[in-house]
C-alpha positions as CSV (number, residue, x, y, z in Angstrom):
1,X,-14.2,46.0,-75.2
2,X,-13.0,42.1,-74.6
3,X,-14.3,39.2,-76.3
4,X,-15.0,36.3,-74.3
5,X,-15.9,32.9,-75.5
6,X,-18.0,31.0,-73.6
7,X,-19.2,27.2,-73.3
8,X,-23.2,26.6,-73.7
9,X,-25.2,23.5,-72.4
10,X,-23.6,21.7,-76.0
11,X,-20.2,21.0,-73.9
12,X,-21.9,18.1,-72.7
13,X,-22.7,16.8,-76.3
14,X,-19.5,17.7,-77.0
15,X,-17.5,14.5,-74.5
16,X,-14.9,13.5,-75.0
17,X,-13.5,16.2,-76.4
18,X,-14.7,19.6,-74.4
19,X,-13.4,17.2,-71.7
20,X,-9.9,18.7,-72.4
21,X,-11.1,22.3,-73.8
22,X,-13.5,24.9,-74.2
23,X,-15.9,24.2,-77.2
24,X,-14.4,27.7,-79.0
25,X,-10.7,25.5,-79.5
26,X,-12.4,22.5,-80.9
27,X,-11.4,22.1,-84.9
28,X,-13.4,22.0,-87.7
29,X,-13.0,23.4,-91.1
30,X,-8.9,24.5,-91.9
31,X,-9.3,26.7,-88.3
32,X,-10.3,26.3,-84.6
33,X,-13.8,28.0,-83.3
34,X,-11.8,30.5,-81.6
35,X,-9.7,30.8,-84.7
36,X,-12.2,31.8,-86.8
37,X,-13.7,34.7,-84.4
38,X,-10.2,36.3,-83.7
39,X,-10.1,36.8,-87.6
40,X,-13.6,38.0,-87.9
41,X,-13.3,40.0,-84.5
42,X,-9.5,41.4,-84.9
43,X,-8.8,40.8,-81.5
44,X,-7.6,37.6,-79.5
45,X,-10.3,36.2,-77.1
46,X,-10.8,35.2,-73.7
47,X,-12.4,32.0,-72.3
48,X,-15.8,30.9,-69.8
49,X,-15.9,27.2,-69.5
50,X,-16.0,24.9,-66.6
51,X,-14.3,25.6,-63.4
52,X,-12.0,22.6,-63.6
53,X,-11.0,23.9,-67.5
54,X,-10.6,27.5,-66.6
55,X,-6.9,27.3,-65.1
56,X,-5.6,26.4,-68.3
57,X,-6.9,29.8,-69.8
58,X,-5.0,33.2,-68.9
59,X,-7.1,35.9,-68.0
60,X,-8.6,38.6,-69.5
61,X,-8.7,42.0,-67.8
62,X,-11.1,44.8,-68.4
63,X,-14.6,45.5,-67.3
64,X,-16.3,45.9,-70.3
65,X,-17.0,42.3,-72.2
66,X,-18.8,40.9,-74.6
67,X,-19.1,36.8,-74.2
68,X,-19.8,35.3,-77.3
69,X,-21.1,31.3,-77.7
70,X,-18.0,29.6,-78.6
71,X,-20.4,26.8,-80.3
72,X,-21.6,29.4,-83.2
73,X,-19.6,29.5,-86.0
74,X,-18.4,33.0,-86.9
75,X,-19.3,34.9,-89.7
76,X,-18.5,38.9,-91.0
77,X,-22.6,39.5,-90.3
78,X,-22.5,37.9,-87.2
79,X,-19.5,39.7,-85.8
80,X,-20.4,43.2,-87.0
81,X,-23.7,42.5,-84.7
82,X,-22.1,41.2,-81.9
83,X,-19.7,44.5,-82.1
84,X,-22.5,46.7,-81.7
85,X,-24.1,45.3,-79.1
86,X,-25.2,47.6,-76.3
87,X,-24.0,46.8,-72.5
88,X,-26.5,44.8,-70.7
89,X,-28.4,43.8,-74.0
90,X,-28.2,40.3,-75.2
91,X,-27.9,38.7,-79.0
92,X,-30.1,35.4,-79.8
93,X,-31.1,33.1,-83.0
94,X,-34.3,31.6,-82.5
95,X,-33.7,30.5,-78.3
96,X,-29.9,30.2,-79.2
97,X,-28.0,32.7,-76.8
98,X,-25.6,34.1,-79.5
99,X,-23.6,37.0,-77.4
100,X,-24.2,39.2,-74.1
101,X,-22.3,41.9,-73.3
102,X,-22.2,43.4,-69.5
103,X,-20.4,45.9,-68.0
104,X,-18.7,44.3,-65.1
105,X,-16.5,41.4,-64.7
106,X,-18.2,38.0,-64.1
107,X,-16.8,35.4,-61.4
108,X,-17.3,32.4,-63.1
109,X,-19.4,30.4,-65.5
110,X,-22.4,29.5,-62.5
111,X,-22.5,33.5,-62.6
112,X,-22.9,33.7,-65.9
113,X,-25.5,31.3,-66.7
114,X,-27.3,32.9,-64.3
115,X,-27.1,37.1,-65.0
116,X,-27.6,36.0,-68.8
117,X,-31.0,34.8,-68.6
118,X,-31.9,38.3,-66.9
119,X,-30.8,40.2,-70.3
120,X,-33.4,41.6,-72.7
121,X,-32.7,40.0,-76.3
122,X,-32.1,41.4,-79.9
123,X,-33.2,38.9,-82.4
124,X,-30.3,38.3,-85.0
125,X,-31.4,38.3,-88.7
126,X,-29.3,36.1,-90.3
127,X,-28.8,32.5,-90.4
128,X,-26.2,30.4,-88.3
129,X,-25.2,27.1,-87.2
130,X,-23.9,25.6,-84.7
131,X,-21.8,22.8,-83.3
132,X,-24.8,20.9,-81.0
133,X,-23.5,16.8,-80.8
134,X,-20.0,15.5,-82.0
135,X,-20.9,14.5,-85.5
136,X,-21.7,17.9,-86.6
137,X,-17.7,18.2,-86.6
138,X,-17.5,16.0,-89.7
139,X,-20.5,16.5,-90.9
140,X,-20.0,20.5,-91.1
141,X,-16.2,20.1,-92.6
142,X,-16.9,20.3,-96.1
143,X,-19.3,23.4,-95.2
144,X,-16.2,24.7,-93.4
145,X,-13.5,24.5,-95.1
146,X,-14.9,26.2,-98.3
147,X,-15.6,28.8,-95.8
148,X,-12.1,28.3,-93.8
149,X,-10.4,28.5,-97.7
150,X,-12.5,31.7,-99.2
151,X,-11.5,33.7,-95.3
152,X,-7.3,32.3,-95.3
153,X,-6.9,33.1,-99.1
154,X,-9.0,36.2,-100.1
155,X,-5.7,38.7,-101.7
156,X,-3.6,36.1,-101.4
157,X,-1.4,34.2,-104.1
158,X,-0.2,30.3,-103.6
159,X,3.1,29.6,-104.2
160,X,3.9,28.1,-107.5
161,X,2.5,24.4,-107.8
162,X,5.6,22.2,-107.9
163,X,7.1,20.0,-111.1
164,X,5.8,16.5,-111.5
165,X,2.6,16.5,-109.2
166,X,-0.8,16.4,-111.2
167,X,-3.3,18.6,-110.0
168,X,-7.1,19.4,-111.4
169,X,-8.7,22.2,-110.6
170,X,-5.7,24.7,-109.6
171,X,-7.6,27.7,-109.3
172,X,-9.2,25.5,-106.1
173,X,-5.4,24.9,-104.7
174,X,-3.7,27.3,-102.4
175,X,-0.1,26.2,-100.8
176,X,1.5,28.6,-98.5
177,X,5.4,29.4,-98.5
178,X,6.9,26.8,-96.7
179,X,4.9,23.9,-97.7
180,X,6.4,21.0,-99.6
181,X,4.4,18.9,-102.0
182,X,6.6,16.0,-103.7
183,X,7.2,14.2,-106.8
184,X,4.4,11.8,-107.7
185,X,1.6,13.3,-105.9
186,X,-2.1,13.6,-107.3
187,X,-4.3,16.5,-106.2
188,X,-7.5,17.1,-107.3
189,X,-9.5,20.4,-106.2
190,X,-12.0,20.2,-108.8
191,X,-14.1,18.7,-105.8
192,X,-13.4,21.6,-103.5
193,X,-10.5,23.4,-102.5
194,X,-7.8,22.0,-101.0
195,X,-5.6,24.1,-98.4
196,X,-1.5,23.6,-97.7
197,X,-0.2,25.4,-94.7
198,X,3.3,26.4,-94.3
199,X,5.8,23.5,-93.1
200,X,3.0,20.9,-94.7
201,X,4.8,17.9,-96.5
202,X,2.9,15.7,-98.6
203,X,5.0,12.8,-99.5
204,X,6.0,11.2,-102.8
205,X,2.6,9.6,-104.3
206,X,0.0,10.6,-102.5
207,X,-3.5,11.2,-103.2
208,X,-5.5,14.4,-102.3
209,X,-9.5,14.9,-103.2
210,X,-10.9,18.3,-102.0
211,X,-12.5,19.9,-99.8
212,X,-9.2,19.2,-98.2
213,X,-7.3,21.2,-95.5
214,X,-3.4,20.1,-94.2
215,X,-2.8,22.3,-91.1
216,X,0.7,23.8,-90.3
217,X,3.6,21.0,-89.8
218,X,1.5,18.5,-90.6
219,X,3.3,14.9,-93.0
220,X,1.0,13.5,-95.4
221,X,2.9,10.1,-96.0
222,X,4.0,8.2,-99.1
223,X,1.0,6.5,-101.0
224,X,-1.5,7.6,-98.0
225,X,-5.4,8.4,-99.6
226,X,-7.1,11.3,-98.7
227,X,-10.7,11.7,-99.6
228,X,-12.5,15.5,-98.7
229,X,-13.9,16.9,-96.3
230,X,-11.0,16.2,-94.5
231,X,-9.2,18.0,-91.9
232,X,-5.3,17.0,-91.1
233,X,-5.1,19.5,-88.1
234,X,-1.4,21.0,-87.3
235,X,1.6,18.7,-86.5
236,X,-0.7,15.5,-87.3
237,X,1.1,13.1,-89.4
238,X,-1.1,10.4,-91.7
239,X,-1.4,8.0,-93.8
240,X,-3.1,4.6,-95.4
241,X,-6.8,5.7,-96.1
242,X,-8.4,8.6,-94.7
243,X,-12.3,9.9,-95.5
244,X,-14.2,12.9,-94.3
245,X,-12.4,13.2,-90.7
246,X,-11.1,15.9,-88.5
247,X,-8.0,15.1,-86.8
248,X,-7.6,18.2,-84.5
249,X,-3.5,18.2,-83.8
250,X,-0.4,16.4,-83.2
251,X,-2.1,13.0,-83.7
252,X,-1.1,10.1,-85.6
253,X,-2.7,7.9,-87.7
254,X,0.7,7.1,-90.0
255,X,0.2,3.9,-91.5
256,X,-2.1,1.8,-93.5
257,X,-5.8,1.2,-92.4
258,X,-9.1,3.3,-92.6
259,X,-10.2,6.1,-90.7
260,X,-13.8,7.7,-92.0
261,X,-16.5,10.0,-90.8
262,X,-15.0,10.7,-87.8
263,X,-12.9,12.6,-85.1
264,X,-9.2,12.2,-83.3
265,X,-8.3,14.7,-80.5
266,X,-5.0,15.7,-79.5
267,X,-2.0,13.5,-79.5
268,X,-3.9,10.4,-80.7
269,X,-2.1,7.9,-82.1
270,X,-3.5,4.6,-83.7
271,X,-1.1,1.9,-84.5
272,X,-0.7,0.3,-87.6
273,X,-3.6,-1.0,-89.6
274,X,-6.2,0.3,-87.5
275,X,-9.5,0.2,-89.1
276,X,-12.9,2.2,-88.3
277,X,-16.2,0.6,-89.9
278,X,-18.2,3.9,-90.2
279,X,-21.3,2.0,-92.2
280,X,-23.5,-0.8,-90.8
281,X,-23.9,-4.0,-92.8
282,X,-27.8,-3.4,-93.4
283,X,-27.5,0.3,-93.3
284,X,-29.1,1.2,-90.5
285,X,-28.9,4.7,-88.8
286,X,-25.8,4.6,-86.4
287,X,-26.1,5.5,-82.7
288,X,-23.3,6.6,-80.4
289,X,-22.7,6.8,-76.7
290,X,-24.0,10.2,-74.7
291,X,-22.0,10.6,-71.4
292,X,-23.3,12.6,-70.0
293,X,-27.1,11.0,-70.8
294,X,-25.4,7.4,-70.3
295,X,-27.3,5.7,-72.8
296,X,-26.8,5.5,-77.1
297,X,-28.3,8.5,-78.9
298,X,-29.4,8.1,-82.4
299,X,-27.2,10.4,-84.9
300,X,-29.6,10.0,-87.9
301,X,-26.9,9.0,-89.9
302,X,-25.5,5.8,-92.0
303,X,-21.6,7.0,-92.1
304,X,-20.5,7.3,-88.7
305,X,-16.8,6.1,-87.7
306,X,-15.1,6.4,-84.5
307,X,-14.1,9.3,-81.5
308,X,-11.6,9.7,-80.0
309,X,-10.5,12.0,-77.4
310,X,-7.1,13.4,-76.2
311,X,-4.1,10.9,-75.8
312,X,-6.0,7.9,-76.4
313,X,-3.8,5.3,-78.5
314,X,-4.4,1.6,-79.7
315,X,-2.1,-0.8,-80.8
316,X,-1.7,-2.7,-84.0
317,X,-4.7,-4.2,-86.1
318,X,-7.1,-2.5,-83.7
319,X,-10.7,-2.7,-85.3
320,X,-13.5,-0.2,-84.3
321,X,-17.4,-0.8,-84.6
322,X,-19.7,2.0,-86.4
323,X,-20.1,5.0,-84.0
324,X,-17.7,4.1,-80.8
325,X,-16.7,6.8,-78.9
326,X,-13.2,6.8,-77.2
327,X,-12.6,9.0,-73.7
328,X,-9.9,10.4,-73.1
329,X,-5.9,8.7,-72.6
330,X,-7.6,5.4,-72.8
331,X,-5.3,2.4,-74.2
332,X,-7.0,-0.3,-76.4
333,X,-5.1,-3.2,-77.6
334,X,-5.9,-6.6,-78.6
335,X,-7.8,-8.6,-80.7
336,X,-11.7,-7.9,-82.0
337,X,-14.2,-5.3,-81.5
338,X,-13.7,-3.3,-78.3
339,X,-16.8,-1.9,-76.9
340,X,-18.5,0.7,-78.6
341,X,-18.2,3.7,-75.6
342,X,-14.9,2.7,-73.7
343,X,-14.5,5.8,-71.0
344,X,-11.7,7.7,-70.1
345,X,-8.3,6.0,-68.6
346,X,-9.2,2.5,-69.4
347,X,-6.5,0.4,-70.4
348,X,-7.1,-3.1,-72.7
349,X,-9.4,-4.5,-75.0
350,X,-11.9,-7.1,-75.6
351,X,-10.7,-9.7,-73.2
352,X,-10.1,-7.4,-70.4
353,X,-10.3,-3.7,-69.1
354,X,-9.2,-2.2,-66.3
355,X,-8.4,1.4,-65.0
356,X,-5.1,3.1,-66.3
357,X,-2.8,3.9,-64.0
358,X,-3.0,7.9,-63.7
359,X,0.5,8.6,-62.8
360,X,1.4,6.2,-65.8
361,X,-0.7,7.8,-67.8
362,X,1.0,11.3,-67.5
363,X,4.0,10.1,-68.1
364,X,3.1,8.6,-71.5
365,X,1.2,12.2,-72.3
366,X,4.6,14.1,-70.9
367,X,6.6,11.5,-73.6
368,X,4.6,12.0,-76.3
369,X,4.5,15.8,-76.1
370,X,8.4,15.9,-75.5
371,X,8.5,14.4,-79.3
372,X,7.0,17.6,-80.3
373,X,9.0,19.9,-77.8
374,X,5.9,20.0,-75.5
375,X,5.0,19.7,-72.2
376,X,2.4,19.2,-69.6
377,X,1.6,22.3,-67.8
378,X,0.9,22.2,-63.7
379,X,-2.9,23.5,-64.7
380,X,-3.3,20.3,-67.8
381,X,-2.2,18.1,-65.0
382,X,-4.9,18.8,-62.6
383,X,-7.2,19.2,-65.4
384,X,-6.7,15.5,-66.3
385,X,-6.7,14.6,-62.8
386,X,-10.2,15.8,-62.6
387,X,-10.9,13.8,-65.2
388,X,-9.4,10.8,-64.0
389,X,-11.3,11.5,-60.7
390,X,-15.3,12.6,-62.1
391,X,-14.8,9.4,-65.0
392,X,-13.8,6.5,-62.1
393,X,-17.4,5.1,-61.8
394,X,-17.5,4.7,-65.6
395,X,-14.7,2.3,-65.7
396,X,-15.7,-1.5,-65.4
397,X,-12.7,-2.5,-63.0
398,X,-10.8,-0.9,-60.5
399,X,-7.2,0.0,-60.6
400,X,-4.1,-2.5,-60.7
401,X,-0.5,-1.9,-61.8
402,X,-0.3,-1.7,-65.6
């Protein structure tokens, strides 16, 4: 039996960020979607998203499969249930497709929709939840990473908490071999727990509040403030003032300004003293931008910040309004308020916008990624090229040389 994850109708909630990858490798809580299954499921997992998306996930041979929604968050119920799943019988919460497991290979994700409606259901019992619009990826973190903390460190012993930090609630702390936590720093995990991966280095004098989760290689730097739920996913180096965000990896926010209630892709990185409003002046619920609806959709919340998706920077003293939502490798520099939704490849700010040159563009993505030892594959390339291509009519001006 394979496990395949697959993308639901949420992917489209989900822009900017399923613009770049499936829904099941999107981060919240300490792990990945996918993450948390393969640990539930004991086995690694295949992927069904979007034609355009599928090249830059390997196959998975085998006949028999079992396609689980990458949008559900995994549980030991929920993955004993989906095990014993019968071919050609499918799992559902309410008229949430959970699983669906057939006994011959499916050709693509048109397919799939398709054949799956055709399945008789088996009602699951328990409760679960789901990622359904982009706010839930804050808003879930502090839910998660309790979770994400009780799965990594069940049998487990931290290594020894190091001289001259203070720390409150130490039962709550778990660092892993390999981490370093320096002189000066202040942790407190009475909160919630707070999670240091291996190769983690939290700088002299910072400040950590739980639920708190630092991902593998990731820099906490000197003096930065980190309020819970907050995710510093892996190789993601911070600092200045950070509150109840998800930072998925390799992003940087390393200097002083405020980032809150909200969400930074992949190799992000916001220049110096770049602050996020996330709260109105008279309180109001904060809408956001829906792509894929084109219009603002109300989140029904008061803290909302900002989104950003893969390889989007901005410069110095950049300053974003309650709820703006960021495409992908867009550029934003200058002075004031930018727009609140400014789509994918645009380059400038409040005085003027145009499209980002897309050969430009890749060569930026190909220098940041060489700072980590990374590259761009053939299949990202094209991936961002369709990007580039299916965003065009969403960008205010056309191209010019940049």
């Amino acid at each position: 039996m394979k496990f395949i994850l697959f993308d639901d109708i949420n992917r489209y909630n989900l822009l900017p960020f399923a613009h770049t990858r499936a829904i099941a490798d999107i981060r919240c809580g300490i792990l990945t979607m996918r993450e948390r299954w393969e640990l539930y499921l004991k086995e690694i997992t295949g992927t069904l998203t979007e034609s355009y998306l599928q090249g830059i996930y390997p196959a998975l041979q085998g006949d028999d499969k079992v396609y689980i929604n990458g949008s559900v968050f995994a549980n030991p119920s929920l993955a004993t249930a989906i095990a014993n799943l019968r071919q050609g019988q499918k799992l559902c919460k309410n008229k949430i497709t959970i699983a669906a497991r057939f006994d011959k290979n499916i050709s693509g994700f048109e397919e799939f929709n398709q054949r799956i409606q055709e399945l008789p259901s088996q009602e699951y019992e328990g409760e679960i939840y789901s990622l359904n619009h982009i706010w839930d990826i804050f808003s879930f973190n502090d839910r998660v990473i309790r979770d994400d903390f009780a799965l990594l460190t069940k049998g487990k012993q931290s290594s020894p908490i190091p001289a001259n930090i203070i720390v409150t609630g130490k039962e709550n702390l778990f660092i892993e071999e390999g981490a370093n936590v320096y002189a000066g720093c202040i942790i407190n995990a009475s909160a919630g727990p707070v999670y240091i991966a291996k190769g983690a280095e939290v700088l002299e004098g910072a400040m950590l509040r739980g639920p708190l989760a630092l991902c593998e290689q990731s820099v906490v730097k000197m003096g930065a403030k980190l309020y819970g739920a907050t995710t510093i996913g892996p190789g993601c180096k911070v600092g200045g003032e950070i509150n109840n965000a998800v930072l998925f990896a390799n992003s940087n926010k390393a200097h002083d300004g405020y980032l809150g209630n909200a969400v930074v892709g992949e190799w992000c990185n916001l220049g110096a003293d770049t602050n996020c409003s996330n709260l109105k002046n008279n309180y109001d619920e904060i809408k956001v931008w829906d792509e894929q609806a084109g219009k603002s959709v109300n989140t029904g919340l008061i803290f909302c910040g900002l989104f950003i998706g893969d390889h989007s920077k901005c410069g110095i003293n950049t300053m974003f309004n309650t709820g703006t939502v960021v495409g992908v490798s867009a550029n934003i520099f200058g002075a004031g308020f930018p727009d609140k939704f400014i789509p994918s490849f645009c380059w400038g700010g409040i005085d003027a916008v145009t499209t980002y040159d897309f050969g430009k563009a890749m060569q930026t993505a190909d220098r940041m990624m060489g700072r980590r030892h990374k590259k761009l594959s053939e299949a990202e390339t094209d991936m961002y090229r369709y990007i580039f291509e299916h965003t065009q009519s969403q960008r205010p001006l056309p191209p010019n040389d940049n």
